[in-house]
C-alpha positions as CSV (number, residue, x, y, z in Angstrom):
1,X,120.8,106.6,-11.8
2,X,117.5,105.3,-11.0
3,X,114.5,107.1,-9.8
4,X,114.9,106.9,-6.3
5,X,118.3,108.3,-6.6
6,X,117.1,111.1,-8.8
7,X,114.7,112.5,-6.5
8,X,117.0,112.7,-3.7
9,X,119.1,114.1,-5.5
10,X,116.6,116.7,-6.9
11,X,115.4,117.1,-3.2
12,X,118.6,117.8,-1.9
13,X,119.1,120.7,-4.6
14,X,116.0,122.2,-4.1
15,X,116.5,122.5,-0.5
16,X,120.1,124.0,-0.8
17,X,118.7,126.8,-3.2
18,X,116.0,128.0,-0.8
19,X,119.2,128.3,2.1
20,X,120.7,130.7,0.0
21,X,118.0,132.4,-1.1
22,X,116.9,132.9,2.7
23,X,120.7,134.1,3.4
24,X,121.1,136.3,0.3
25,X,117.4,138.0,1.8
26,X,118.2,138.6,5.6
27,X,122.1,140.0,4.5
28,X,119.8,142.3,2.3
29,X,117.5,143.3,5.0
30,X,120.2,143.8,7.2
31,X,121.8,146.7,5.3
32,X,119.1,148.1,4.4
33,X,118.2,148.3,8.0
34,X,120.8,149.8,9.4
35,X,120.6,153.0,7.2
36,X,117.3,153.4,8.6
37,X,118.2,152.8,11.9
38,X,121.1,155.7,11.6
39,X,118.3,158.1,9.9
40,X,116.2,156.9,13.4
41,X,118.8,158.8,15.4
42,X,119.7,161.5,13.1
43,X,115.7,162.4,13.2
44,X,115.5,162.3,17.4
45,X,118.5,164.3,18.2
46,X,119.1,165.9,14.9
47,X,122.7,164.9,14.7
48,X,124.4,162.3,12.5
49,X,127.3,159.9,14.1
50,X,130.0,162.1,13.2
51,X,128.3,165.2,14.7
52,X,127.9,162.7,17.4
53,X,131.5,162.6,18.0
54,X,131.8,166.4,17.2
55,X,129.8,167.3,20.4
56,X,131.5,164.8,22.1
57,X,135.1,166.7,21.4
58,X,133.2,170.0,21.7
59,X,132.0,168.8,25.5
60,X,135.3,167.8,26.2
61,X,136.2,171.5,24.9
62,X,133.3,173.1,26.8
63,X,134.5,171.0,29.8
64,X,137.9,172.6,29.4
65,X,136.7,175.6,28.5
66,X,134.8,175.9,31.9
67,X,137.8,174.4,33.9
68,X,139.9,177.4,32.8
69,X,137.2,179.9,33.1
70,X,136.7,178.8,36.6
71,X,140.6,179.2,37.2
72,X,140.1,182.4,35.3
73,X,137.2,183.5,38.0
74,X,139.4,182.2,41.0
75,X,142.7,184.0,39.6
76,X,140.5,186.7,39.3
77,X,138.9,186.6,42.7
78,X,142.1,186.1,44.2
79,X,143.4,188.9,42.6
80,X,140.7,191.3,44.1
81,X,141.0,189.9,47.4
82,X,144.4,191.1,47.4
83,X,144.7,194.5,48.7
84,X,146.8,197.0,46.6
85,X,147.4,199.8,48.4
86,X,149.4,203.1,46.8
87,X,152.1,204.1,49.2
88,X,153.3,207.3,49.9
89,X,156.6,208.2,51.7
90,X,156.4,212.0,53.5
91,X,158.7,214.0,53.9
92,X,160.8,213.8,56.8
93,X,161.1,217.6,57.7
94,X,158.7,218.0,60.2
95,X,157.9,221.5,62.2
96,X,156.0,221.5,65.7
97,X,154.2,225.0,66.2
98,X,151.7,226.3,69.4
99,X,149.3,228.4,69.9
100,X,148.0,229.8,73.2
101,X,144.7,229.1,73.7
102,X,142.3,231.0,75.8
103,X,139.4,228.6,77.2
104,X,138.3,231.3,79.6
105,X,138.9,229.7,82.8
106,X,142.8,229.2,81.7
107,X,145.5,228.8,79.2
108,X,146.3,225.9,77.0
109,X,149.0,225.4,74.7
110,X,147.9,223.6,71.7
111,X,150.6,221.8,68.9
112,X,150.5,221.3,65.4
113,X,152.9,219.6,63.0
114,X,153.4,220.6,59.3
115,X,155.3,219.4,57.1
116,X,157.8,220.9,54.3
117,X,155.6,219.6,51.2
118,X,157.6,221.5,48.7
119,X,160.7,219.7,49.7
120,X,162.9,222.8,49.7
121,X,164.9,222.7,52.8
122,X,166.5,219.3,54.2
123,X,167.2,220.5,57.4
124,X,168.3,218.2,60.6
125,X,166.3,217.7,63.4
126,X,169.1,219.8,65.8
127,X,168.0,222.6,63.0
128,X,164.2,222.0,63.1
129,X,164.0,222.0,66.5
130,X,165.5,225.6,67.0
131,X,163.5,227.2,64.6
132,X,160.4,225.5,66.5
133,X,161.5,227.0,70.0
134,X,162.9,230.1,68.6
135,X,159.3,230.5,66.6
136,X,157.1,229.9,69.1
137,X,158.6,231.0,72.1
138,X,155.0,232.4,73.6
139,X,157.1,235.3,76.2
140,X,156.8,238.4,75.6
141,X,160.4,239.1,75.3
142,X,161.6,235.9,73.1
143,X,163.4,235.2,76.1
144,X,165.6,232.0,74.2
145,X,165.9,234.4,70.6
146,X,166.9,237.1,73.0
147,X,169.1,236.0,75.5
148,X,170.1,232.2,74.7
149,X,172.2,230.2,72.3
150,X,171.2,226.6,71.8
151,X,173.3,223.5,71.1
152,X,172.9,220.0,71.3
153,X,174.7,216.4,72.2
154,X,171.6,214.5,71.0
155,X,169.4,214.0,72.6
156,X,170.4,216.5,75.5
157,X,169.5,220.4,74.5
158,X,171.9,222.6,76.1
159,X,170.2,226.2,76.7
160,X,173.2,228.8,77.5
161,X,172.0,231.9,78.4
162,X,174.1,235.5,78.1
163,X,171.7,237.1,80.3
164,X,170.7,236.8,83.7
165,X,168.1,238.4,85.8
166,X,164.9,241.1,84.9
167,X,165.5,240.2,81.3
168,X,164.5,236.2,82.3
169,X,161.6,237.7,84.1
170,X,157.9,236.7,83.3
171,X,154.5,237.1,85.1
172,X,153.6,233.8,86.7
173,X,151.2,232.6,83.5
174,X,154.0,233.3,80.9
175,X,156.3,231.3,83.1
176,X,153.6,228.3,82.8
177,X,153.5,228.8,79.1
178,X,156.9,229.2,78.5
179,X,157.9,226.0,80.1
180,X,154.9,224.4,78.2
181,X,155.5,225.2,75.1
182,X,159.7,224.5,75.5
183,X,159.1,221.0,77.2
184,X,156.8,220.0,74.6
185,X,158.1,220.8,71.3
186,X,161.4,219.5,72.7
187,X,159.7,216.4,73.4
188,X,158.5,215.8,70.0
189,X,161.4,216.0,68.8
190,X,162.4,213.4,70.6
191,X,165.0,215.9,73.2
192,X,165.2,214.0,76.8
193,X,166.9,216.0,78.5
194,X,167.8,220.1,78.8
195,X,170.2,221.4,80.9
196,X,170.3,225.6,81.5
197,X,173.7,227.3,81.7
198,X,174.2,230.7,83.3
199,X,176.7,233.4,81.8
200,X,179.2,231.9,83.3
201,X,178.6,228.1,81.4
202,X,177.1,226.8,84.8
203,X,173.9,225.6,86.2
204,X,172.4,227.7,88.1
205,X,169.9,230.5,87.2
206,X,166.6,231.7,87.8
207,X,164.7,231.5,84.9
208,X,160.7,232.5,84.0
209,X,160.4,232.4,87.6
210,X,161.3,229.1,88.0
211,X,165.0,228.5,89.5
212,X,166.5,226.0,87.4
213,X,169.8,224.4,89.1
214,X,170.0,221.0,87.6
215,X,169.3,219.3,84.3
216,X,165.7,218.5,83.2
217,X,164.1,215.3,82.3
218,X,161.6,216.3,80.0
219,X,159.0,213.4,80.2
220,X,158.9,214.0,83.9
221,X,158.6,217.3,83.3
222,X,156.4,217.2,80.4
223,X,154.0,214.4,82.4
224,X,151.8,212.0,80.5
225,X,150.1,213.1,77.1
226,X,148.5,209.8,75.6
227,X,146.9,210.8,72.9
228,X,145.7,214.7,71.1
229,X,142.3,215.9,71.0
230,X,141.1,218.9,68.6
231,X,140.2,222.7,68.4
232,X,139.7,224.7,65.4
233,X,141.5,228.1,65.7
234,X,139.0,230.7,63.6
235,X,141.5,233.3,62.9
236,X,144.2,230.4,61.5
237,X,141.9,228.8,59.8
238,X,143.7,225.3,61.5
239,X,142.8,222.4,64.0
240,X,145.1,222.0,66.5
241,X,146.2,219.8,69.3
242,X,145.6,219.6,72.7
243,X,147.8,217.0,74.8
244,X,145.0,214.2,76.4
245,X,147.1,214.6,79.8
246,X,146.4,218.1,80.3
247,X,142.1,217.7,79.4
248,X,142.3,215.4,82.1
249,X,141.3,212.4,79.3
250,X,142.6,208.9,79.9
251,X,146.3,208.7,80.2
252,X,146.4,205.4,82.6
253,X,144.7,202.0,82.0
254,X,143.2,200.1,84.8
255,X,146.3,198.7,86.0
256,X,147.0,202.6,86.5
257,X,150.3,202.1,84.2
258,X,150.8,204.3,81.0
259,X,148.6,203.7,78.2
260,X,149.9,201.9,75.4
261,X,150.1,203.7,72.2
262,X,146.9,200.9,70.6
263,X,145.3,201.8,73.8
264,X,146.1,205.7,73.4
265,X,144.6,205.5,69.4
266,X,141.4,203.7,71.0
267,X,141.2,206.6,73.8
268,X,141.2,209.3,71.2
269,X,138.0,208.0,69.8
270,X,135.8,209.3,73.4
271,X,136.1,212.2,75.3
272,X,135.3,211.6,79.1
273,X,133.7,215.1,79.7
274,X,130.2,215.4,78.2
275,X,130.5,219.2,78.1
276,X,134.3,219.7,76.7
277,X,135.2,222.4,74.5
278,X,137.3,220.2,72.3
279,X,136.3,217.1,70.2
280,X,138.0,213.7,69.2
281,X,140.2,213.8,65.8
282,X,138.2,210.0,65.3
283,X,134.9,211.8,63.4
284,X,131.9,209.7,63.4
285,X,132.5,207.6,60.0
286,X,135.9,206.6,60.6
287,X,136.9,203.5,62.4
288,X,140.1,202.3,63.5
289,X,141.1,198.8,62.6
290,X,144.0,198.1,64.3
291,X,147.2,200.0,65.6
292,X,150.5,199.0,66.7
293,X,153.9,200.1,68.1
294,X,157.1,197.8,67.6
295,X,160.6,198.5,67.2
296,X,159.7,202.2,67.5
297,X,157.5,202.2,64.3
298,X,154.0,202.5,64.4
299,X,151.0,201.6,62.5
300,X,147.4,202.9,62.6
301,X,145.0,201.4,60.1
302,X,141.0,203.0,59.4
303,X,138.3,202.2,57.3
304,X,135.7,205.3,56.8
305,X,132.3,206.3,55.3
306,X,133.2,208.3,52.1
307,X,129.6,210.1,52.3
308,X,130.8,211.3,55.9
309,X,134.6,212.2,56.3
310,X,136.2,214.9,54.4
311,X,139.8,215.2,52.8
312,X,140.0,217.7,55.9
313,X,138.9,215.2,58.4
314,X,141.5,212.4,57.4
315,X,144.3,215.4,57.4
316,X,142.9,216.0,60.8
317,X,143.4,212.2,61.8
318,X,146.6,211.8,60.5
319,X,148.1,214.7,62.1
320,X,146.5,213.7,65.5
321,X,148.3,210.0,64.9
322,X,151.5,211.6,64.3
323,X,151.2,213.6,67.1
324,X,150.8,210.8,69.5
325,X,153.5,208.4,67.9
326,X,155.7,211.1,68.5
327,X,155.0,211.2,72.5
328,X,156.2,207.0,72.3
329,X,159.4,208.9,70.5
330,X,158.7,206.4,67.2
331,X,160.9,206.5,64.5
332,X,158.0,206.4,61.7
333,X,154.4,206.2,62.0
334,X,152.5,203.9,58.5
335,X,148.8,205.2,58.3
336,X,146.8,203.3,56.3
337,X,143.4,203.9,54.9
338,X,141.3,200.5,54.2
339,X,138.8,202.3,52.3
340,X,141.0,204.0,49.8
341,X,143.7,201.4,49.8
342,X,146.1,203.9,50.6
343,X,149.4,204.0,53.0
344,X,151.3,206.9,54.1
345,X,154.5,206.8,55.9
346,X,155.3,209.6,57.9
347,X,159.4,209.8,59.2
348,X,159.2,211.1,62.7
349,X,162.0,211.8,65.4
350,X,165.9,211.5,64.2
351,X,164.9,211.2,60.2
């Protein structure tokens, strides 16, 4: 080889051993780098890759976490929104009773209903409504206990009486009381008709001072209640009931038909007469929501100010409600209280 050839040759080597030196350096640098790049991160946010990943997992989690809570928070919200209201079924046997009541310038027979909350005695209405009449039979003689036997093709009441003349016989106001108090405990009982029969199983009699010769209808006879208003009897100790019709309170709507019974439950919250010795059952706190008759079964729903209405006054209301369903003759009457969440269902006529 001559000289020329040598140094290129020796030129060409030299050259070649830098190149690899220079690659061998920056592959060095380059992982020695990276570390500190990593240890960059690691010292702003304080996490390494795999805790990197970790949170992300754990967001995910969190993420899910939150989705289900928030189905939790709805299911839960639905839940509340739901109204669950304890229901109680009364007891069917109902008992109408009345009272004379002396208002000074007349007489007024007030109702009340109880009910047989011991459960002892299942008695049908046919039975229930005799002992009503034959209880509270205001003449002074217990003319029907006296003189009359009672029998029924429901809902007609036949009256037959075994006596005839001065034992039927009643001053002019215990006539008006009499026929008060028979027409209108009949009527909540759901009777529509009476028919009187001599002592010889006719019609025909003179009766109270009223002669008697055909059968009764006792709506027509009864007229229009729409509704009950109250008075508290001292020496009972009890509200009772005083039909709307006979206060001369709203019976008729504008159309001058018959009051619904929604329009009869919104009429017993006023009283017409500024000065009126009697009050609504609808005490200031309650409020009635809605109220509805169909297929002879009512419904009366209230809300009410706990701080303001007593146990009394919702017993007061209730029996008031029952009261009037039973002028529409409906079957059952549901009373609910919004603020309680509680229903009551009270049987009426024929259960």
């Amino acid at each position: 080889m001559d000289k020329k050839a040598m140094k290129v040759f020796l030129l060409t080597a030299v050259l070649l051993l830098i190149t690899g030196c220079q690659s061998s350096q920056e592959e060095a640098d380059r992982q020695t780098s990276e570390p500190v790049e990593n240890e960059s991160s690691e010292s702003l946010d304080g996490s390494t890759g795999d805790d990197v990943e970790s949170e992300n997992n754990a967001d995910d989690g969190d993420a899910e976490s939150i989705d289900s809570s928030g189905e939790a928070e709805t299911s839960n919200d639905d839940e509340s929104s739901t109204d669950v209201y304890s229901g109680a079924q009364k007891n069917p046997d109902y008992f109408i009773d009345t009272q004379v009541f002396d208002e000074g310038s007349r007489f007024y027979t007030a109702y009340a209903i109880h009910r047989d909350k011991e459960e002892k005695q299942a008695l049908s209405p046919e039975e229930r409504l005799e002992m009503s009449l034959l209880k509270n039979d205001p003449s002074e003689q217990d003319i029907l206990r006296s003189y009359a036997d009672l029998s029924f093709e429901w809902p007609h009441l036949y009256i037959h009486f075994h006596e005839d003349g001065n034992e039927l016989s009643t001053t002019s106001t215990q006539s008006t009381l009499f026929f008060d108090a028979l027409y209108g405990i009949s009527d909540l009982y759901g009777v529509e008709e009476i028919t009187f029969l001599n002592p010889d199983g006719e019609k025909g009699l003179t009766l109270a001072e009223r002669s008697v010769d055909e059968s009764i209808d006792v709506k027509d006879e009864k007229g229009l209640t729409r509704g009950y208003y109250t008075i508290y009897d001292e020496a009972l100790e009890e509200t009772l009931f005083l039909p709307g019709g006979e206060l001369e309170e709203q019976v008729v709507n504008e159309n001058d038909e018959p009051l619904t019974f929604p329009e009869t439950i919104d009429a017993m919250g006023t009283i017409d007469h500024a000065d009126s010795f009697y009050s609504s059952a609808i005490v200031e706190g309650i409020q009635i929501v809605e109220s509805s008759l169909t297929n002879g079964v009512a419904a009366v729903q209230y809300t009410m100010d706990e701080d303001m209405v007593t146990e009394a006054d919702q017993s007061v209301l209730e029996n008031a409600i029952q009261l009037a369903a039973l002028d529409f003759h409906a079957w059952e009457v549901q009373i609910i209280n919004d603020t309680l969440k509680e229903s009551s269902t009270y049987p009426l006529i024929g259960q």
